[in-house]
N, CA, C and O of each residue as an XYZ file, in Angstrom:
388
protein
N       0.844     -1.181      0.000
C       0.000      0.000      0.000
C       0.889      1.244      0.000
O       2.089      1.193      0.272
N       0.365      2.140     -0.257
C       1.165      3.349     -0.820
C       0.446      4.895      0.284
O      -0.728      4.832      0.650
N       1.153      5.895      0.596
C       1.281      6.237      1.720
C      -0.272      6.736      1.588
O      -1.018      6.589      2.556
N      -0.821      7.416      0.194
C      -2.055      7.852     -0.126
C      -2.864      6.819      0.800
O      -3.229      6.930      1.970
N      -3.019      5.757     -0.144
C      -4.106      4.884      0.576
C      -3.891      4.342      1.955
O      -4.783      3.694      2.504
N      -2.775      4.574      2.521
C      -3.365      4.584      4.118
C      -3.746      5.806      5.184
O      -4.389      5.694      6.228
N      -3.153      7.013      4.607
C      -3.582      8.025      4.812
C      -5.364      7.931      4.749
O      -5.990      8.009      5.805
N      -5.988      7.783      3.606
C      -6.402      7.039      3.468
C      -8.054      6.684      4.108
O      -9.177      7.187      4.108
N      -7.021      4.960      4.846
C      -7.861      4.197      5.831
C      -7.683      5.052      7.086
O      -8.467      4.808      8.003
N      -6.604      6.199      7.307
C      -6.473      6.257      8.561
C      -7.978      7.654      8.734
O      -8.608      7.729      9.789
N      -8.235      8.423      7.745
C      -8.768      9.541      7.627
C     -10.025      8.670      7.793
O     -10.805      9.341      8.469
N     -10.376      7.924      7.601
C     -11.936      7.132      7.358
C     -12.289      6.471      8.685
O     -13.411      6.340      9.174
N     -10.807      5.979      9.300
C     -11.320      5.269     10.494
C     -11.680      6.575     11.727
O     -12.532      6.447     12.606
N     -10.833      7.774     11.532
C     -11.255      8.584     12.718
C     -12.435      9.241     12.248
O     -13.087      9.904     13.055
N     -12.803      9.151     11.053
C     -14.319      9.946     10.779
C     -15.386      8.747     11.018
O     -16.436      8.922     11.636
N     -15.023      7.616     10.503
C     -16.119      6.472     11.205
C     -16.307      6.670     12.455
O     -17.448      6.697     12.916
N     -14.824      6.903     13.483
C     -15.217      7.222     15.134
C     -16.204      7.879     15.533
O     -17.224      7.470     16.088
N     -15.879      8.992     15.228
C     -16.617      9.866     15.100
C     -17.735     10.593     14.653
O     -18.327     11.605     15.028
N     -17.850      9.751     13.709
C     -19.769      9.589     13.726
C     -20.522      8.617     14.520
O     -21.657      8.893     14.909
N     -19.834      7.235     14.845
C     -20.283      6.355     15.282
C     -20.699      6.369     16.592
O     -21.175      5.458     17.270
N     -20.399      7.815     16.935
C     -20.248      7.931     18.383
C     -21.537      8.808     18.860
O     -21.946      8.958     20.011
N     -22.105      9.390     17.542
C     -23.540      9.854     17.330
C     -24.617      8.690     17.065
O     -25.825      8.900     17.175
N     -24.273      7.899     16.837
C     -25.186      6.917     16.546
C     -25.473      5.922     17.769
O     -26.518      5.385     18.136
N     -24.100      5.871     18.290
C     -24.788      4.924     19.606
C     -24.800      5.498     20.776
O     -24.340      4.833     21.704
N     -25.299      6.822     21.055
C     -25.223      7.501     21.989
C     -26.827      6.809     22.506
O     -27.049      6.750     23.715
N     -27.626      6.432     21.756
C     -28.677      6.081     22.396
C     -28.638      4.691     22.989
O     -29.486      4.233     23.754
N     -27.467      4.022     22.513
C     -28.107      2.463     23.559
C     -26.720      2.400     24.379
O     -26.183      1.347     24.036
N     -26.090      2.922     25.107
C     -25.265      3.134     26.015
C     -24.701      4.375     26.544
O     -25.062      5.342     25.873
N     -23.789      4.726     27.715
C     -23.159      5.468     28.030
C     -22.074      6.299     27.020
O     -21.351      5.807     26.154
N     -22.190      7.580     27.380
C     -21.369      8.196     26.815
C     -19.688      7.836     26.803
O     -18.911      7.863     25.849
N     -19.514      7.593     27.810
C     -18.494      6.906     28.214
C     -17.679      5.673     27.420
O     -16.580      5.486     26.899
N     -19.032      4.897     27.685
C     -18.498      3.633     27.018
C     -18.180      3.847     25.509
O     -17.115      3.519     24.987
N     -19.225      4.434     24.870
C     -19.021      5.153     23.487
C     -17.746      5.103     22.967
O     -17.275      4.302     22.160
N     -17.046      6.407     23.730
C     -15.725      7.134     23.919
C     -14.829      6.272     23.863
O     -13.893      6.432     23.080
N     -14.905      5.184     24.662
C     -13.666      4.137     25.058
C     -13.459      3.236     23.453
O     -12.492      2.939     22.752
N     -14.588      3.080     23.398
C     -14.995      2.052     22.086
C     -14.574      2.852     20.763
O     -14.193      2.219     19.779
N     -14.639      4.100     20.752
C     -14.227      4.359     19.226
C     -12.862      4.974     19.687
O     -12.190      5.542     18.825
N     -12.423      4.914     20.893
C     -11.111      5.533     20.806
C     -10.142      4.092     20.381
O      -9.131      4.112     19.680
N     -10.757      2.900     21.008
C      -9.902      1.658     20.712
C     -10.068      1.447     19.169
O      -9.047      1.271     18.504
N     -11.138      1.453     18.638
C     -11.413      1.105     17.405
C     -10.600      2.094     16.696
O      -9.763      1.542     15.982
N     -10.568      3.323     16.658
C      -9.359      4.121     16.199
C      -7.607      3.933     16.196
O      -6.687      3.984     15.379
N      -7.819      3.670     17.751
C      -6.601      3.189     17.853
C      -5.746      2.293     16.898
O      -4.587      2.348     16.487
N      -7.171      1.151     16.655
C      -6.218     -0.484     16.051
C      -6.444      0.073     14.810
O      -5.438     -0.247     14.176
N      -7.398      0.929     13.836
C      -6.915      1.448     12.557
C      -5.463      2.107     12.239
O      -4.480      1.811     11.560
N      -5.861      3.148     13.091
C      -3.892      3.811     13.192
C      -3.188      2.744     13.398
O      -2.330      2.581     12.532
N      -3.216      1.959     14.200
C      -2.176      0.767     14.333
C      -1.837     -0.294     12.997
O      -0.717     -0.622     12.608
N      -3.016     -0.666     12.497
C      -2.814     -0.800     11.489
C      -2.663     -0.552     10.193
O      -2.465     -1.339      9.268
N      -2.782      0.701     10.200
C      -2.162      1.675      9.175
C      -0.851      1.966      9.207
O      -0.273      2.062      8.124
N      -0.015      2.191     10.596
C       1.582      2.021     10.543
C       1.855      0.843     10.336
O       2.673      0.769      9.420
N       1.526     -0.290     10.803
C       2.270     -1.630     10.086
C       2.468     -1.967      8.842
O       3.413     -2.536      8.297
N       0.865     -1.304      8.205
C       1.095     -1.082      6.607
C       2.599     -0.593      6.419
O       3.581     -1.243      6.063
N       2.489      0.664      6.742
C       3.562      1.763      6.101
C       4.828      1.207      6.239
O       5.678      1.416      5.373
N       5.151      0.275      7.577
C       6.133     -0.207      8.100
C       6.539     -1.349      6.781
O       7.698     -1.320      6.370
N       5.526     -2.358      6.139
C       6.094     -3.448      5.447
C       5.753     -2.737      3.956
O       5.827     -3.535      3.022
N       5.484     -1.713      3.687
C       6.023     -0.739      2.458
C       7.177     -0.451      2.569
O       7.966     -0.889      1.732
N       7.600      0.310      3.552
C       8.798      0.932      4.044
C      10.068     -0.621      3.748
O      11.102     -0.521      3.087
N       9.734     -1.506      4.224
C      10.862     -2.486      4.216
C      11.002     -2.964      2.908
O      12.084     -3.471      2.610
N       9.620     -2.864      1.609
C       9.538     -3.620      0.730
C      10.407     -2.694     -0.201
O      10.887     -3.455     -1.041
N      10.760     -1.640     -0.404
C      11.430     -0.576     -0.882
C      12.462     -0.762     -0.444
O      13.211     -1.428     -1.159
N      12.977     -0.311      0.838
C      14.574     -0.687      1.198
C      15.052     -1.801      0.537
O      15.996     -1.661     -0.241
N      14.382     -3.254      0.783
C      14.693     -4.354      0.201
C      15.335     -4.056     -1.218
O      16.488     -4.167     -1.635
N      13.995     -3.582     -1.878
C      14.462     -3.403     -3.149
C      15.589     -2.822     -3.630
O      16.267     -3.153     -4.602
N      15.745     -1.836     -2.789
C      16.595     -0.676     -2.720
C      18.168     -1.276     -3.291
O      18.930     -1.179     -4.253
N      18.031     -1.968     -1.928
C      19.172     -2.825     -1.336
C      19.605     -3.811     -2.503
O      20.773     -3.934     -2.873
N      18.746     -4.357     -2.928
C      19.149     -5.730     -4.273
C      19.692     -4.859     -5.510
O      20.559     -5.258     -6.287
N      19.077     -3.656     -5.573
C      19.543     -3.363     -7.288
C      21.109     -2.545     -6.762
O      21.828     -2.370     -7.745
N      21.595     -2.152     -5.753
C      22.281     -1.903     -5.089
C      23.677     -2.768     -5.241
O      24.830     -2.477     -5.558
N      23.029     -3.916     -4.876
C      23.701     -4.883     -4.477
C      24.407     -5.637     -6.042
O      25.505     -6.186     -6.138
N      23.221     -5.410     -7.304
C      23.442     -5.856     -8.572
C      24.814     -5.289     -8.842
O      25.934     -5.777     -8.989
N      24.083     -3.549     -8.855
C      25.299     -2.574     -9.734
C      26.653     -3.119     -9.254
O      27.399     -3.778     -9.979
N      26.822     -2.908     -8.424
C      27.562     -3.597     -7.798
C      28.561     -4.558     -8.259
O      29.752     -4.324     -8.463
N      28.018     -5.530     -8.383
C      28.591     -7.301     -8.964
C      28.887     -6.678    -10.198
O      30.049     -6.479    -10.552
N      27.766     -6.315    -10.967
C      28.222     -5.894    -12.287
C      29.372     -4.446    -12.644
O      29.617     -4.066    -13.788
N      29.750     -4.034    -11.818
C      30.525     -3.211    -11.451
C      32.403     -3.906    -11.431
O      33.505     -3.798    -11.968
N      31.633     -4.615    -10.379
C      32.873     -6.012    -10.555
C      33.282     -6.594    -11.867
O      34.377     -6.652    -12.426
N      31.966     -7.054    -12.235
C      32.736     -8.083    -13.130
C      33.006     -7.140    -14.574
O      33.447     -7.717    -15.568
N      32.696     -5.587    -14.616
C      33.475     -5.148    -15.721
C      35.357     -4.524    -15.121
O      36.436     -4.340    -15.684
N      34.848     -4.407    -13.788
C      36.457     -4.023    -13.855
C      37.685     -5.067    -13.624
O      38.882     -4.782    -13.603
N      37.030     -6.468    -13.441
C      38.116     -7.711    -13.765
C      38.138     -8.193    -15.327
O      39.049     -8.854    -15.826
N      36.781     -7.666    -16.111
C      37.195     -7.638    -17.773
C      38.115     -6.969    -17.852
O      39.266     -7.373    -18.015
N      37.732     -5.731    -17.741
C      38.772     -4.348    -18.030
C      40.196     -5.192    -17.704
O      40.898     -5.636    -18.613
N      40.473     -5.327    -16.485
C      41.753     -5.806    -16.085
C      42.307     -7.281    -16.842
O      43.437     -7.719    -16.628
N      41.339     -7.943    -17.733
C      42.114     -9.297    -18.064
C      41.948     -8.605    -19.471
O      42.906     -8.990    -20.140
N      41.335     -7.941    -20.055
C      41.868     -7.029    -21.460
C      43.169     -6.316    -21.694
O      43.810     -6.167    -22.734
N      43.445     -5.830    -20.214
C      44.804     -4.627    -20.181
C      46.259     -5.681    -19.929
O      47.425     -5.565    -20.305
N      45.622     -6.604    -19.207
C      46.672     -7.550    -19.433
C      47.013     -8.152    -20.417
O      48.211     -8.080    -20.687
N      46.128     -8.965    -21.324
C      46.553    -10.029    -22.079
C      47.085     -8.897    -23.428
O      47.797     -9.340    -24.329
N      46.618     -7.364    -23.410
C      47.503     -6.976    -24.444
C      48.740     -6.346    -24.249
O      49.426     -5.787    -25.104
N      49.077     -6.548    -22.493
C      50.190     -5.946    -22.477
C      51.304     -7.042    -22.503
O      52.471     -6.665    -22.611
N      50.950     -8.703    -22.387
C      51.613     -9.852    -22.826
C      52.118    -10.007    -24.543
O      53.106    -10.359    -25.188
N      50.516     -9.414    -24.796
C      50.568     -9.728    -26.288
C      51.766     -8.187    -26.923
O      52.225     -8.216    -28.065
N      51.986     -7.340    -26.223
C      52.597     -6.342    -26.896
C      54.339     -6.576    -26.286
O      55.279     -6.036    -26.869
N      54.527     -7.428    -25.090
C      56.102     -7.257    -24.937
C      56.383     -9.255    -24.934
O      57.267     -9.881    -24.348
N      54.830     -9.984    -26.149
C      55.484    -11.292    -25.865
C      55.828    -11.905    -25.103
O      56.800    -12.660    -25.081
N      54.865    -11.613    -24.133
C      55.174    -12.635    -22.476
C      53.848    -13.581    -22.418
O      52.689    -13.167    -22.450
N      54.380    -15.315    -22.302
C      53.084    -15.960    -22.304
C      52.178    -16.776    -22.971
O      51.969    -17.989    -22.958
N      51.584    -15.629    -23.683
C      50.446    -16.231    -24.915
C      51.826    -17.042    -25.918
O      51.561    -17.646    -26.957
């Protein structure tokens, strides 16, 4: 998920609270109300950062691998480079080949 769409769930769950809290004002305490959409809020936000949290890692990851490619391939042109500069500096003073 992408930061929009949990922004999002998170904007929907405190406006659900918060209406919901007009609606059941008639078959319980105000109180209890309160407690109930503050938890129910709560575990949305909560689960709206865990989202963000295994976005957040799925990117680094990625991050990290193409990272990790350039890299290798980084390598393996500068041990070409180096077995090119050699074999023509054999081939130019006749050492070897």
């Amino acid at each position: 998920m992408n930061s929009k769409k949990i922004c999002g769930i998170l904007v929907a769950c405190t406006v659900f609270a918060t209406f919901s809290h007009a609606v059941n004002a008639q078959q319980g305490t105000a109180g209890q109300d309160i407690k109930h959409d503050a938890r129910a809020t709560g575990k949305g936000i909560g689960n709206g950062a865990r989202d963000i949290g295994h976005a957040t890692k799925h990117v680094t990851t990625s991050v990290g691998h193409g990272a990790k490619e350039a890299g290798i391939g980084i390598g393996h042109g500068a041990r070409d480079g180096w077995n090119a500069t050699r074999h023509a500096v054999k081939h130019v003073f006749h050492k070897g080949d």
